[in-house]
C-alpha positions in Angstrom: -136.2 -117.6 119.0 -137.1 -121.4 118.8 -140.8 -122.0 119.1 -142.0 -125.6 119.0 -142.9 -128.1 116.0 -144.0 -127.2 112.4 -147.0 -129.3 110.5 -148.0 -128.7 106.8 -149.5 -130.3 103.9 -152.0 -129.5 101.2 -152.7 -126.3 99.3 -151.4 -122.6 99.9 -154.0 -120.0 99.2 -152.6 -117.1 96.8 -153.6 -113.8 97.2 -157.4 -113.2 96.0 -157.4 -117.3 95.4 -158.0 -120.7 96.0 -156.2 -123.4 98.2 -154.2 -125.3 95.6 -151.9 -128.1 95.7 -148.8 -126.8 97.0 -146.6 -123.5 96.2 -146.8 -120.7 98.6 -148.7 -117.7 99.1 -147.6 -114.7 96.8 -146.0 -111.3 98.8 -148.7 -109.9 101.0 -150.3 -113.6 101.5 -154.0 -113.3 102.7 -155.5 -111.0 105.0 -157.8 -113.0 106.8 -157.1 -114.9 109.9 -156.9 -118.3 108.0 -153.3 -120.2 108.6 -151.7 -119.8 105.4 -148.9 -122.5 104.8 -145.7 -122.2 103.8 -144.1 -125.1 103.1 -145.4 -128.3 102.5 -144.6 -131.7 101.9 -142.0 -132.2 104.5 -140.4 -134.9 106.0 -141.3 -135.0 109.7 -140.6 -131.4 110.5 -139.6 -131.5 114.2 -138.6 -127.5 115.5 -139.1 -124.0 114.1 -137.3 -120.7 114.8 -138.2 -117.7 112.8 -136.1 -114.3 111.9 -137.0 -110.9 110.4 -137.1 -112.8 106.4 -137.4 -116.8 107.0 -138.6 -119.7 109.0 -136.0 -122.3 109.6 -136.8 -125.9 110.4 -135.7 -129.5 111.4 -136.2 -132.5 109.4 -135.5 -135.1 111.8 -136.0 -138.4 109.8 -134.3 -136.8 106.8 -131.6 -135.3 108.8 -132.2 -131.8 107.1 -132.5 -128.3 108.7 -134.4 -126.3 105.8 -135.8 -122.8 105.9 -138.5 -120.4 103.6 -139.1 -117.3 103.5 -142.1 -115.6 105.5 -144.5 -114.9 102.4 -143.2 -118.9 101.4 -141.5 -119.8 98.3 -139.4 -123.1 97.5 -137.7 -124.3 100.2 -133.8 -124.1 100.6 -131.7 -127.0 102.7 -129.3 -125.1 104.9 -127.5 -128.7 105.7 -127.8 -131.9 104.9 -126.6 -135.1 106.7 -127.1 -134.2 110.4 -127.9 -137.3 111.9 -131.3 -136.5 113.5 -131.5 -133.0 114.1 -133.9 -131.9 116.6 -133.6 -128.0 118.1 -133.2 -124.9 116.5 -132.3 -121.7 117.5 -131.7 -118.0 116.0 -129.6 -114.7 116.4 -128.4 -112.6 114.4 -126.0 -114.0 112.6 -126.1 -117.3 113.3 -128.3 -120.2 113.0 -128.4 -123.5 115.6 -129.0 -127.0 116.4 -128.7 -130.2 117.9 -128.2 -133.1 116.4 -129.2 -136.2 118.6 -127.6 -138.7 116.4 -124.0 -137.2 116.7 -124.2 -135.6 119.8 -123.3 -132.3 118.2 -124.5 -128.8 118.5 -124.4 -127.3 115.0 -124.0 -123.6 113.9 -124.4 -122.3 110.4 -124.1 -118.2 108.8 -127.0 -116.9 108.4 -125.1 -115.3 105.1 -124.4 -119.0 103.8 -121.7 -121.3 104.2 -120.9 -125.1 105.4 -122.6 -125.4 109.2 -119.8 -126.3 111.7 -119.7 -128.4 114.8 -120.4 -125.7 117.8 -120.1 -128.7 120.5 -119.8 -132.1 120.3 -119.8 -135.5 122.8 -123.3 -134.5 124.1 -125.5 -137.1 125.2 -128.5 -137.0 122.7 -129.2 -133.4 122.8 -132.7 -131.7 122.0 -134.1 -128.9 122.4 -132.2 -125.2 122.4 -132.6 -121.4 123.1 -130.0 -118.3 123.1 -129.8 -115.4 125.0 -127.3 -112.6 124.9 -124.3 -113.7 125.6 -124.9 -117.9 125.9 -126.1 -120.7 124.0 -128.2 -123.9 126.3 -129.2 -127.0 125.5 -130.9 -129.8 126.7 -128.9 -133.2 126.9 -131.7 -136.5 127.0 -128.9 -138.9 128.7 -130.1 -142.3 128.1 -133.2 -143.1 126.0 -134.7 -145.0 129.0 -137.1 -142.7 130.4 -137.7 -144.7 133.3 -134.1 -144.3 134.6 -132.5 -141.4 133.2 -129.9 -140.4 135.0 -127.6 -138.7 132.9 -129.7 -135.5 131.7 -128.1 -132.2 131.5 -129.1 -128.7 130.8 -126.1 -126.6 129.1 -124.4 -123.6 128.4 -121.6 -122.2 126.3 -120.9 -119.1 125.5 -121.3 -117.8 121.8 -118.5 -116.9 121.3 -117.3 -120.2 122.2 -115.6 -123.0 124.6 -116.5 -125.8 126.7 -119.6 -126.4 127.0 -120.6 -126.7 131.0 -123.4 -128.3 132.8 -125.9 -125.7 134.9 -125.9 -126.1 138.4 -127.9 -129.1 139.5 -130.9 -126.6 140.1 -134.4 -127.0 138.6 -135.0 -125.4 135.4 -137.9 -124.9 132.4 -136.4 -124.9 129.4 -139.7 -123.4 127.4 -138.9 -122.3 123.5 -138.7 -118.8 125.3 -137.6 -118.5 128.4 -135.2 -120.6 130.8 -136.3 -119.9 134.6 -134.8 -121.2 137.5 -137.2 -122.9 139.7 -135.2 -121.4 143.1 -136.1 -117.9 144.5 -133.1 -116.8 143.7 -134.3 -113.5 141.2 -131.7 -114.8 138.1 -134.0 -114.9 135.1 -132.7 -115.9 131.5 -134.8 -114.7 128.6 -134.3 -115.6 125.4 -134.2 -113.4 122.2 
């Protein structure tokens, strides 16, 4: 499930401890109420998505998609070189997410492995969110947003294809659902 942007710096309080410089909290983390960060130091972390073990995470400026697992740790890169990535979506098997700079969509094993191109030609796409059966996307069109005519939302299917344009309907792309604005009934949720 993508949720939003990720922020951290500064210390990571330990169990029964202090906020220190950095590192991460040890199994069991605190049981207050008191955000306990995971990861810090980062490079303009832009999206997050979270499984059952990890949270996984966009670099955009350093063109990274990195993840950590839930009671923190060192952080692993899961690819490098991906030209502004932006969105991030999970399943689960898979990992996903655009990269503006290439106009791709990007999938990567959740077991390991090199991340492959999903879709590609897209026009500066952003953010993402699965359901079931299909993987959408949001294409910016041009960077003008005075005149942008050329925005799209998409869908393939996960299991693969061409990638195809919704109809030209109204839609909230939220990091959980994507609802048609029509009375129509059809509801997407995403998992």
């Amino acid at each position: 499930m993508s949720l939003g942007g990720v922020t951290g710096t500064g210390g990571v309080p330990a169990t029964g401890g202090t906020a220190g410089t950095g590192g991460a909290a040890a199994a069991g983390g605190s049981t207050s109420n008191t955000p306990v960060i995971l990861a810090s130091g980062l490079s303009c972390p832009w999206r997050i998505a979270v499984d059952a073990s990890n949270v996984y995470w966009t670099n955009r400026y350093n063109d990274t998609v990195m993840k950590v697992a839930l009671t923190g740790g060192t952080p692993v890169t899961v690819a490098s070189g991906q030209k502004e990535p932006m969105g991030i979506a999970i399943d689960a098997n898979n990992l996903f997410w655009t990269c503006r700079g290439s106009g791709k969509v990007m999938k990567a094993s959740l077991t390991g492995g090199s991340p492959v191109t999903f879709a590609s030609g897209q026009n500066t796409p952003d953010r993402i969110a699965l359901d079931t059966n299909n993987i959408y996307w949001l294409n910016w069109g041009t960077d003008n947003m005075t005149s942008n005519t050329k925005g799209s939302v998409m869908k393939l299917k996960l299991t693969g294809g061409r990638p195809l344009p919704l109809p030209p309907t109204r839609y909230i792309l939220t990091t959980l659902q994507l609802t048609p604005l029509q009375s129509t009934g059809r509801r997407w949720s995403v998992i």
